[in-house]
MIDOSE-1310 file (N, C-alpha, C; in nm, 2 decimals, decimal comma, always signed):
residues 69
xxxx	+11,08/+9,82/+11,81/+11,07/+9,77/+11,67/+11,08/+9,62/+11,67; +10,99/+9,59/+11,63/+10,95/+9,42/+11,64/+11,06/+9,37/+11,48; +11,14/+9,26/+11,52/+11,25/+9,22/+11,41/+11,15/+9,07/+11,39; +11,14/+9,11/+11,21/+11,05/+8,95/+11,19/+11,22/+8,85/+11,08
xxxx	+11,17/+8,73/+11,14/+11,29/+8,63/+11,09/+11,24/+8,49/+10,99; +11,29/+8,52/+10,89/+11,24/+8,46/+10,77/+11,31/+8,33/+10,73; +11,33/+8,18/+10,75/+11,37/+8,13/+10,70/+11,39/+8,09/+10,52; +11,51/+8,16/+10,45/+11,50/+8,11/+10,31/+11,56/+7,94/+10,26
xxxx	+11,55/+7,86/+10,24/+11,63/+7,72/+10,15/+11,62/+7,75/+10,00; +11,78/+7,75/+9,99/+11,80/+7,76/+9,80/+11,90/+7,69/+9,81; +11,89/+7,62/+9,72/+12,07/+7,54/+9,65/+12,11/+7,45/+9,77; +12,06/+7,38/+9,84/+12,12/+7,31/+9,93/+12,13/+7,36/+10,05
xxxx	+12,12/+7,51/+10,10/+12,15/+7,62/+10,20/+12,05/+7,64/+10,27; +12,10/+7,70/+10,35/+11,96/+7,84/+10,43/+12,03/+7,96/+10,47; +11,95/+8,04/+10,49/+11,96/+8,19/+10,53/+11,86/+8,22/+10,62; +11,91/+8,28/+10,71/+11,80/+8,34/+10,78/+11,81/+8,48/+10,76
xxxx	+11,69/+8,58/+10,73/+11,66/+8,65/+10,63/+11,59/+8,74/+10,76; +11,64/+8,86/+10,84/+11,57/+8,95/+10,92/+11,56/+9,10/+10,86; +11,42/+9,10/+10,87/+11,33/+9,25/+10,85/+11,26/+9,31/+10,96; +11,21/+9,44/+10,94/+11,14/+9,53/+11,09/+11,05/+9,58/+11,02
xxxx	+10,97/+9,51/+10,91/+10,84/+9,58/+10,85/+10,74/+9,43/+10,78; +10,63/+9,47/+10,77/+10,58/+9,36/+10,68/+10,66/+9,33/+10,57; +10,68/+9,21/+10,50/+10,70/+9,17/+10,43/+10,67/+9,04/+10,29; +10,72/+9,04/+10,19/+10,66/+8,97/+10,10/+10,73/+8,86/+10,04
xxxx	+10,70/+8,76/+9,97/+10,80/+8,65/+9,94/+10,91/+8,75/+9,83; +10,90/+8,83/+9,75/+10,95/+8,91/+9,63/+11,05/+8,98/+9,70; +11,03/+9,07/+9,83/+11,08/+9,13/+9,92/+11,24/+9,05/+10,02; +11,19/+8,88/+10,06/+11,34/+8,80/+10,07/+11,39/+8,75/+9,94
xxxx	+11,34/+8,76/+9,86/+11,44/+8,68/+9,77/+11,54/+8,79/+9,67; +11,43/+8,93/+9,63/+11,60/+9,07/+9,67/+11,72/+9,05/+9,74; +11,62/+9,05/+9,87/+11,76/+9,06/+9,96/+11,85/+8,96/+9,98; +11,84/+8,84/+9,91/+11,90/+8,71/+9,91/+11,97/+8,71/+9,78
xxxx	+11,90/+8,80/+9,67/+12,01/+8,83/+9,54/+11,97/+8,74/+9,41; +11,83/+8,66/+9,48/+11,76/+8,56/+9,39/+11,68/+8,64/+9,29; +11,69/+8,61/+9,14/+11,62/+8,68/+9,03/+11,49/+8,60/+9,07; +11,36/+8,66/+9,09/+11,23/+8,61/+9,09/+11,16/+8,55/+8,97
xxxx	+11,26/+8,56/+8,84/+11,18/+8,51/+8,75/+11,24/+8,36/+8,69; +11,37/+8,31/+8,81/+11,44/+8,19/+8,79/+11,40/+8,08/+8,91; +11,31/+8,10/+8,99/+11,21/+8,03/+9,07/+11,13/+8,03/+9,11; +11,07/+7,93/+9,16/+10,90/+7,89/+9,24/+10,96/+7,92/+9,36
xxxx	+10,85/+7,93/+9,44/+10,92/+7,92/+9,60/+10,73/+7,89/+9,67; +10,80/+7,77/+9,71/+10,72/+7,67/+9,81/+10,71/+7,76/+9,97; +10,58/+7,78/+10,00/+10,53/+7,79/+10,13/+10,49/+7,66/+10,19; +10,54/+7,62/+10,35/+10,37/+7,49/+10,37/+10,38/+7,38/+10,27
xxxx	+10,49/+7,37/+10,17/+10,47/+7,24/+10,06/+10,39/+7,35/+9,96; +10,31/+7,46/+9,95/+10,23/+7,46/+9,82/+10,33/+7,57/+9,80; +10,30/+7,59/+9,62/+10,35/+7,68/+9,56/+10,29/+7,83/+9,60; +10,37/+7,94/+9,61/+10,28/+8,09/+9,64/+10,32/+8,16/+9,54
xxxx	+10,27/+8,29/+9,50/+10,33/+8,37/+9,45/+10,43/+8,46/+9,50; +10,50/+8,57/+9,46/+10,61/+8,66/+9,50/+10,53/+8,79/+9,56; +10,40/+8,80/+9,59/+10,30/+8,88/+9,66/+10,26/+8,79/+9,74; +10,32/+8,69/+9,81/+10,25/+8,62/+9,90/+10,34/+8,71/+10,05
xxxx	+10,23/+8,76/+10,14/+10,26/+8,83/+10,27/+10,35/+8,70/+10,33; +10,43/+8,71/+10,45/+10,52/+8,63/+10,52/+10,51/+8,70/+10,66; +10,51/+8,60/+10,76/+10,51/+8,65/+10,91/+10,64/+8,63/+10,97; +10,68/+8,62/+11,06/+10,82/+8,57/+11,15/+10,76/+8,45/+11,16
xxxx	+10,91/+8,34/+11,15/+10,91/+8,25/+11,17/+10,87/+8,14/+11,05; +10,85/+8,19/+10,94/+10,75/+8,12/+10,82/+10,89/+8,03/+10,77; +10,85/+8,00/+10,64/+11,03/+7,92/+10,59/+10,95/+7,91/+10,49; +11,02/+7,95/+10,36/+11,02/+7,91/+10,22/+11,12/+7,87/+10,15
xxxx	+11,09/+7,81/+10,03/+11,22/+7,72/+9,93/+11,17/+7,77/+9,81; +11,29/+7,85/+9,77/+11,31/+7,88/+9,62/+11,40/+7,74/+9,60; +11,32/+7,69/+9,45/+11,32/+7,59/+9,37/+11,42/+7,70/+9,26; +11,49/+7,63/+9,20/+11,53/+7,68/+9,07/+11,47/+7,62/+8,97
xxxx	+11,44/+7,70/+8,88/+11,39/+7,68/+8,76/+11,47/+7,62/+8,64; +11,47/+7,49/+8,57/+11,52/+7,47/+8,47/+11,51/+7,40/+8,36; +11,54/+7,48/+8,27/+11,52/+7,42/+8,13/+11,60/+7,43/+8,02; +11,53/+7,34/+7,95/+11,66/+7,31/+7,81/+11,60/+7,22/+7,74
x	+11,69/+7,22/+7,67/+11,63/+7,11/+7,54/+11,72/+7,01/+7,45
């Protein structure tokens, strides 16, 4: 069983994030405990969506979202 390893950056941190199946940006940020509707998350510098596929080795940055007034 091939183990794929996902680099996450949130809040200053990282996590390294390991799965044994395809996986999706929606799919690390569950398991990291991040609500998907309180960030962006940057692939490569561009923004992706939470259906964006992820390979081993990739790295993404959930941005938090914020607002106010």
């Amino acid at each position: 069983m091939l183990i794929m390893k996902i680099k996450l950056l949130y809040d200053r941190g990282e996590k390294i994030i390991e799965v044994d199946k395809d996986v999706k940006v929606r799919d690390i940020l569950e398991r990291a405990g991040i609500n998907t509707e309180t960030v962006i998350v940057k692939k490569d510098g561009n923004i992706v969506t939470e259906e964006e596929e992820l390979k081993t080795g990739d790295i993404i940055e959930a941005v938090r979202i914020i607002s106010g007034g």
